[in-house]
Backbone as CSV, one residue per row, in Angstrom:
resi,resn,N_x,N_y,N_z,CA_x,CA_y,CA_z,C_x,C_y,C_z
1,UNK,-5.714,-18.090,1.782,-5.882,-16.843,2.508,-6.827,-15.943,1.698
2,UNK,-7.871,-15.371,2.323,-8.566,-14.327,1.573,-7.925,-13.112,1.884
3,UNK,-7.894,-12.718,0.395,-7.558,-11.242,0.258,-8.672,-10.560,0.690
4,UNK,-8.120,-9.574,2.213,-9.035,-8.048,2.592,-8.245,-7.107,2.678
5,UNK,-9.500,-6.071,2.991,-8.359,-4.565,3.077,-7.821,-5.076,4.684
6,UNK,-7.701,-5.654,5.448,-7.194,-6.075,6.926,-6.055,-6.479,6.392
7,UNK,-5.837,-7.876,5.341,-4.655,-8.738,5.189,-3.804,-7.581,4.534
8,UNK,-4.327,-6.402,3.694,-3.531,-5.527,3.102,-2.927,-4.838,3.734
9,UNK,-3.607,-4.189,4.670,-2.971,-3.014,5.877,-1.870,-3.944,7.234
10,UNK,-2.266,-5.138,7.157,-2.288,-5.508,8.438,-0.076,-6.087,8.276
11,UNK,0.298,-5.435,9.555,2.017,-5.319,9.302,2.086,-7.053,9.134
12,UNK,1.247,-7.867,9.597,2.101,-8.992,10.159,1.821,-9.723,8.635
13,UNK,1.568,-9.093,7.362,1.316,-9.893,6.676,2.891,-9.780,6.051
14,UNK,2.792,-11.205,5.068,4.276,-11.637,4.696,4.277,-10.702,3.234
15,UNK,5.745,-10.470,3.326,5.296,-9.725,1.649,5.561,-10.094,0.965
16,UNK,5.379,-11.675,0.825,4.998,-12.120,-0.513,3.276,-12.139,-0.650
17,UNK,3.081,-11.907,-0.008,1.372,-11.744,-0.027,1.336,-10.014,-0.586
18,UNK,1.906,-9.356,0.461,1.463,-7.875,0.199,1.957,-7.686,-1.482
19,UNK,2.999,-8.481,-1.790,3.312,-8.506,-3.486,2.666,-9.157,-4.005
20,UNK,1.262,-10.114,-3.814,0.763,-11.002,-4.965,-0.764,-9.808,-4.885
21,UNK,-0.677,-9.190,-3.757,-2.062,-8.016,-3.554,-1.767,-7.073,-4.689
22,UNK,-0.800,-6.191,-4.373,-0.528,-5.556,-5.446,-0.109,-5.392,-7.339
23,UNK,0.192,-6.947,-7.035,-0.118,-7.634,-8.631,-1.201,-7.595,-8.829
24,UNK,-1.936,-8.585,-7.737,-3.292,-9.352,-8.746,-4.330,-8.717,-8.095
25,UNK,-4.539,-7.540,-7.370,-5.652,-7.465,-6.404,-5.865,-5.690,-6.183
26,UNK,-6.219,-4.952,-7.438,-6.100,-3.648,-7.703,-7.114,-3.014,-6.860
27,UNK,-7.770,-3.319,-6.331,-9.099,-2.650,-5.135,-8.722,-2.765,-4.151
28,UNK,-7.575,-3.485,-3.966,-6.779,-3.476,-2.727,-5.355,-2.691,-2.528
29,UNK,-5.553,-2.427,-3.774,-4.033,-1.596,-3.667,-3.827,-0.571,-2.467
30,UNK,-4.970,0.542,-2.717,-4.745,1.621,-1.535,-4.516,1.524,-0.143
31,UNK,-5.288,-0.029,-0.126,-5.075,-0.489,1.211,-3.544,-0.815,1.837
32,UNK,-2.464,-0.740,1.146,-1.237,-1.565,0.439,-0.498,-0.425,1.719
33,UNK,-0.817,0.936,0.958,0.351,2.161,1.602,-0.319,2.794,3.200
34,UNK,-1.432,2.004,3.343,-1.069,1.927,4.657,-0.675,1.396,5.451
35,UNK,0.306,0.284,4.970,0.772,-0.631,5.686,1.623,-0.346,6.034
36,UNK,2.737,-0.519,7.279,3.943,0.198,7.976,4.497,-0.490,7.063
37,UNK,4.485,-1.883,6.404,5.969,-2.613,6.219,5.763,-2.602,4.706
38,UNK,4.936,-1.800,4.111,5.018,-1.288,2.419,6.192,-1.118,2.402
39,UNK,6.893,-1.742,1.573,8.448,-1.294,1.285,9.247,-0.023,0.477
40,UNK,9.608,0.974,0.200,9.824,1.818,-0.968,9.458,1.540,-2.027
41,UNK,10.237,0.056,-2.398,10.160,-0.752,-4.204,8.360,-1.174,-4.559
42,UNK,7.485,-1.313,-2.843,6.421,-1.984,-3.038,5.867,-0.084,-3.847
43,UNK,5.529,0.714,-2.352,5.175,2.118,-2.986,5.406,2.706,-4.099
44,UNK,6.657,2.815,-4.963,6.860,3.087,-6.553,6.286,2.379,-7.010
45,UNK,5.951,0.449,-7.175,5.316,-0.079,-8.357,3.609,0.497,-8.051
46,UNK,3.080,0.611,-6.707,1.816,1.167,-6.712,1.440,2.279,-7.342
47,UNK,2.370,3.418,-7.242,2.365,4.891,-7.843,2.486,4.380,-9.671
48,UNK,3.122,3.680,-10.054,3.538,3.360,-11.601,2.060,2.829,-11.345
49,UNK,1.576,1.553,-11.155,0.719,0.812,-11.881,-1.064,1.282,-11.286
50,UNK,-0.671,2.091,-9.839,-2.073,2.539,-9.488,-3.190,2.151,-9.214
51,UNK,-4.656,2.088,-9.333,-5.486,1.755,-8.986,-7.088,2.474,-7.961
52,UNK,-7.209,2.190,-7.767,-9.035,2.570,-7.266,-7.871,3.126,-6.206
53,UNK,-8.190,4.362,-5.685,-7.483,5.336,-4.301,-6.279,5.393,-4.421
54,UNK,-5.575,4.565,-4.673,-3.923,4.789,-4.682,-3.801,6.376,-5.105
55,UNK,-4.031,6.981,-5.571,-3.207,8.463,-6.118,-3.341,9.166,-4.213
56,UNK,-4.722,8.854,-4.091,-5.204,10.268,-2.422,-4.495,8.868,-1.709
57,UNK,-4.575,7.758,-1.564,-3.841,7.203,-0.592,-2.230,7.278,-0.466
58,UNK,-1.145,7.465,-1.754,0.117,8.113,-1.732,0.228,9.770,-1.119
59,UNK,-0.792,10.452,-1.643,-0.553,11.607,-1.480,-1.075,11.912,0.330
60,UNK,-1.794,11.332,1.025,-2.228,11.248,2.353,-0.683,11.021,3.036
61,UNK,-0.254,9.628,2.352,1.392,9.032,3.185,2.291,10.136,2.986
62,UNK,2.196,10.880,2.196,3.854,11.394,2.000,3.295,13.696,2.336
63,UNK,2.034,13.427,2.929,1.881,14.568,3.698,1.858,14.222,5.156
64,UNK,1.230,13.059,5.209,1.842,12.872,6.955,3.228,12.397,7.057
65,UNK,4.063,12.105,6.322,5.821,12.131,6.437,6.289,13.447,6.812
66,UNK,5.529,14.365,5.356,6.262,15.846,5.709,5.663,16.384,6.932
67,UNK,4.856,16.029,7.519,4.212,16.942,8.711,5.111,16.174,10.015
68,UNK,5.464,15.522,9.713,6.125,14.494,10.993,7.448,15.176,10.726
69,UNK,8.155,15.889,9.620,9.498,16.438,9.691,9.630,17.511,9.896
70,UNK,8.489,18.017,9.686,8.253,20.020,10.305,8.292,20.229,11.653
């Protein structure tokens, strides 16, 4: 399977994939938290270990959460 930002975002991927992206595949990370089926445990190791966008791509997810609860 080639790793893209599609296989990253995309829900139907398995997450043992979306977990070998976020191990081994750091330019893909940001792509990671837009995925619906990012798990909590997946989102904390992204925020700990980070990468190219991850900081504005967490901080994008968890302002459209709070705007969805206002």
């Amino acid at each position: 399977i080639e790793l893209t930002p599609l296989v990253a975002c995309d829900p139907s991927t398995p997450q043992d994939v979306l977990w070998h992206i976020a191990e081994y595949a750091p330019q893909l990370r940001a792509w990671l938290v837009a995925n619906p089926n990012a798990t909590p445990a997946m989102l904390e190791y992204l925020a700990q270990v980070g990468g190219p966008g991850v900081p504005r791509a967490l901080q994008v997810l968890l302002e459209s959460l709070e705007s969805r609860g206002s």
